[in-house]
N, C-alpha and C positions, 0 to 999 in steps of 0.2 A: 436302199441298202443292197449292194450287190453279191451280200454273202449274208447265211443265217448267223448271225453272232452269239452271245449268251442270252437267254430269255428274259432276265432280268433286266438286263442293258437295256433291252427293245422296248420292254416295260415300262421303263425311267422315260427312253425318248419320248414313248404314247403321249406321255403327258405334255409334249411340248408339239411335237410335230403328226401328222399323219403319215405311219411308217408304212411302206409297200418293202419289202425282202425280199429279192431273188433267191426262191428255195434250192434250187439244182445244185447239186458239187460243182457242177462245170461252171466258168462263168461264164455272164450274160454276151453272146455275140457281140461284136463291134455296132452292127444295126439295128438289133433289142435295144442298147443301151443308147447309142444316138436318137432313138423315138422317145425311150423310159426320160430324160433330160432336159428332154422339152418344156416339161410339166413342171418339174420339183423346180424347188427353192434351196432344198440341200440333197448332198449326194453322200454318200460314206461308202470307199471305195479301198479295192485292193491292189494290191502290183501288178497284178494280171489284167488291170482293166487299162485299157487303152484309152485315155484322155489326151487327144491331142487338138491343136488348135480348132480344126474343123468342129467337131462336136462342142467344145467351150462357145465357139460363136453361134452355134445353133441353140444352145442353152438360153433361152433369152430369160429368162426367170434365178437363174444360178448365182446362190450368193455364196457358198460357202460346200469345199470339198472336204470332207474328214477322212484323210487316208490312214488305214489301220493297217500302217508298218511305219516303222522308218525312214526306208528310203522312199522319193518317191519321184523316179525317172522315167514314169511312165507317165505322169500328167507334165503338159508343158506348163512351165509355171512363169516365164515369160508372157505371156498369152492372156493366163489365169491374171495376172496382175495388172495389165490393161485392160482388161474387160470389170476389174474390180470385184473377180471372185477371191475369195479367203482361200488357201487351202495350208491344211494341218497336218501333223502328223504325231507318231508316236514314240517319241524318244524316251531314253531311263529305261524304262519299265520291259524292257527284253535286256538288257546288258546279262545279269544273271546268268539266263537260260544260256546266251550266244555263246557267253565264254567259257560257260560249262561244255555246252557242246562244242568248241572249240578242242578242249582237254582230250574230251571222247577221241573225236576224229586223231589228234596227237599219237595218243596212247593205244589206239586201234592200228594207227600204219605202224610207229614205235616196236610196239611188242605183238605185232600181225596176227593181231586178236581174230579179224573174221576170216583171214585165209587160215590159220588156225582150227575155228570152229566149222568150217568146209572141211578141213583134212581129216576131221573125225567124223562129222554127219554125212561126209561121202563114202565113207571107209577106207579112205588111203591108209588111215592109222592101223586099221585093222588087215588089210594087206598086207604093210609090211612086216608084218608077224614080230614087233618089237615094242615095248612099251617108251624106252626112252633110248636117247643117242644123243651124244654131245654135239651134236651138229644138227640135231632138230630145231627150225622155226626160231632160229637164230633173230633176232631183236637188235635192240640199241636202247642201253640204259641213259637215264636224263638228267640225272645229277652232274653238273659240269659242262652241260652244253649251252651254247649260244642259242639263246632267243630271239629270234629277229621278226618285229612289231610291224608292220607296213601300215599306220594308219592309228597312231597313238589318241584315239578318241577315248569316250566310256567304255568303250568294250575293248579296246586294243590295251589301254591301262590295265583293266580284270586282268584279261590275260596275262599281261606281264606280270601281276602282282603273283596270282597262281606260281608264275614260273619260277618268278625269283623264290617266294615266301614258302610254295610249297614243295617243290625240287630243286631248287639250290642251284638254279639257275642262273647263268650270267644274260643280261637281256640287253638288246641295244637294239634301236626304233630309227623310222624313218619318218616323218610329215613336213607339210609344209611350212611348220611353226612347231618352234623347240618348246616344250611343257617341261619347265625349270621344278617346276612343283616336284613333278612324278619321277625326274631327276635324283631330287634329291630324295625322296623319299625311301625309293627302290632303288636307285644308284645303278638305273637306265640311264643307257650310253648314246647321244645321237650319233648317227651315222648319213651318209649320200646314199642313195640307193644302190649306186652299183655297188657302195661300200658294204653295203649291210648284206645282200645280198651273196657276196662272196667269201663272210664273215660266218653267217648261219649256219647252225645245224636243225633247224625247226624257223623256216618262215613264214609266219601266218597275218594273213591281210585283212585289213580291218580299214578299209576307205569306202566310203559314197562309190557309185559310179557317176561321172561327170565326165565332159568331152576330155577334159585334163588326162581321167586316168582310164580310158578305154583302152585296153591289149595295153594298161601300165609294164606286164607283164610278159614281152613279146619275146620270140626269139632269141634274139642279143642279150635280154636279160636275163633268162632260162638259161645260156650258158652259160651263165658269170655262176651261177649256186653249185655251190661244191657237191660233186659225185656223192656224197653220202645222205646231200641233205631231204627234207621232207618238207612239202609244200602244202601248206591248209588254205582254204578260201572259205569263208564264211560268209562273205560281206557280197559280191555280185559276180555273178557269173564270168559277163565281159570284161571285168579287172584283166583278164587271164587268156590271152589269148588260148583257146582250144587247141588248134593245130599245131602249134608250135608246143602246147604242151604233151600231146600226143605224141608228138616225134621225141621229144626230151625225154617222154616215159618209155618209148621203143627204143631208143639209140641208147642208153641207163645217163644220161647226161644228170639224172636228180635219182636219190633211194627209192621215193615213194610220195604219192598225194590222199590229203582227204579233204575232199569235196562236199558241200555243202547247198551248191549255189553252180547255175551252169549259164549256159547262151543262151542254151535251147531248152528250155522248159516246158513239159517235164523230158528227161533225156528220154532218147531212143533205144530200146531196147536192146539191138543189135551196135549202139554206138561203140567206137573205136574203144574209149576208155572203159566199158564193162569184160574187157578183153584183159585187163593189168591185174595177175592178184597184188602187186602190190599197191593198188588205189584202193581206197573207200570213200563208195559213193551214199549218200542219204540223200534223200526227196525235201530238199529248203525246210529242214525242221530247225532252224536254230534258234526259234522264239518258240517251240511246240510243246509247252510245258502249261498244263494249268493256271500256275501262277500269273502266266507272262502274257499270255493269250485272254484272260480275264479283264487281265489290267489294261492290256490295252486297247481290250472293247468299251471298257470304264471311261479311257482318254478320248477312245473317239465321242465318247454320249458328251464327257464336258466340254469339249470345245463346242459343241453342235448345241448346248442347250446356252454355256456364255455368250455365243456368236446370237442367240435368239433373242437373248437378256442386254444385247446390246453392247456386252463386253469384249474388249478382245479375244481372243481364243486363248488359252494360255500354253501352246503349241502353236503359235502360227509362224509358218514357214517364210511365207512374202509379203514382210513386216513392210515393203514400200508400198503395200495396197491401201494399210493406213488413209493413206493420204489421197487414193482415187477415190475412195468410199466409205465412210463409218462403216462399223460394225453393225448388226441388226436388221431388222427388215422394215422399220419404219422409217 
């Protein structure tokens, strides 16, 4: 297990497996973990762990990876799947948190909640020897604007529901397959990306990352969003190219971004974007909720203890391994 989880999770695993924990906040080196992998028989692993082919074929004992997130483009799962390792993940059980935290990051660049709380905790408020001015910290109200989804899955739906159901929101989304349901429900509008994109007034991205949507979000497409709008990432840092969005936030090509998820993890201190008050940046909290983080230390124990039992995983990602190798370790 390459991160301390909940204690009781670890408790449930005892009973099935001999659990070894990477204690450290930090994670385990790339060559800790290529020695640790050798040995085990299951792995439970996070985004920050780098599984790529090399280590999976050193694995000679590896039957099954239990990745505690969602995405998981950090293990090759090509690879995984020819060697006849399982690997899992944890879907549902963050939708919630994400798209709650989604609102946040909105309604922080929105109504410049934390350049706001700077202007008083630094004492600009108090220099300017005035309590209030009809041009202070000037916002954009959200009743009426377009909502623009990049990535209408479980969390990109939330979102929309929020937008439409709770601000009166008009919403219209982009994927690669139209969701007729969520259509009709919410009376989401498809759109082309460059469509949707030049449409918004709040665009927030809610895709995997995959060779498909790497820098989805480059240059050329940073121009197309109208000078007023606001850019959310929740979903993976590389969606989005950096550079091109740094210049977009220097040049005012876009209102404002909140960040959630970057390239470079964790960002650099001195980086370009901690320079914009109008971005807000958080440290990848958008499953960091009790609730979200519990449950889905719960998803990694049951696939790892079904995978034991013989069963499918009931999260399992490279459903064609099926067929390289049963389930279980007998």
């Amino acid at each position: 297990m390459t991160r301390e989880l909940f204690q009781d999770v670890i408790d449930r695993l005892r009973k099935y497996y001999e659990v070894e924990v990477w204690d450290k906040y930090q994670p385990p080196p790339y060559d800790v973990l290529l020695e640790k992998v050798k040995e085990v028989d299951a792995l439970a692993s996070l985004l920050s762990d780098r599984i790529d082919c090399n280590l999976l074929q050193q694995a000679k004992k590896l039957r099954i990876i239990s990745q505690y997130a969602v995405g998981y483009d950090n293990i090759d799962i090509q690879c995984a799947t020819k060697l006849g390792v399982y690997v899992t993940n944890t879907p549902g059980v963050l939708t919630e948190a994400t798209a709650e935290l989604t609102w946040a990051l909105i309604l922080a660049v929105a109504r410049r909640i934390v350049e706001s709380d700077h202007f008083v905790r630094w004492g600009e408020w108090d220099r300017l020897k005035t309590g209030w001015h009809p041009h202070m910290m000037l916002g954009i109200e959200l009743k009426g604007k377009i909502l623009g989804i990049v990535g209408l899955g479980r969390i990109g739906s939330r979102v929309a529901e929020i937008g439409v159901r709770g601000f009166s929101m008009r919403a219209i989304y982009y994927d690669t397959s139209r969701n007729e349901k969520i259509e009709r429900e919410l009376g989401v509008e498809y759109r082309d990306l460059d469509t949707l994109l030049s449409e918004a007034d709040i665009v927030s991205i809610h895709v995997p990352l995959t060779t498909q949507t790497l820098h989805l979000l480059n240059e050329d497409r940073l121009k197309k969003m109208k000078k007023g709008a606001i850019l959310i990432n929740t979903a993976r840092g590389a969606v989005v190219d950096t550079n091109a969005l740094v210049k977009a936030l220097r040049e005012g090509w876009i209102a404002g971004a909140g960040l959630d998820v970057f390239e470079q993890e964790p960002l650099p201190m001195n980086h370009p974007l901690t320079a914009f008050k109008n971005v807000v940046l958080v440290p990848h909290i958008g499953s960091a909720t009790y609730e979200s983080r519990h449950a889905m230390a719960e998803l990694v124990a049951e696939n790892l203890v079904a995978f034991y039992e013989g069963r499918e995983p009931p999260t399992l990602v490279n459903r064609e391994v099926l067929r390289v190798k049963p389930p279980g370790f007998r």
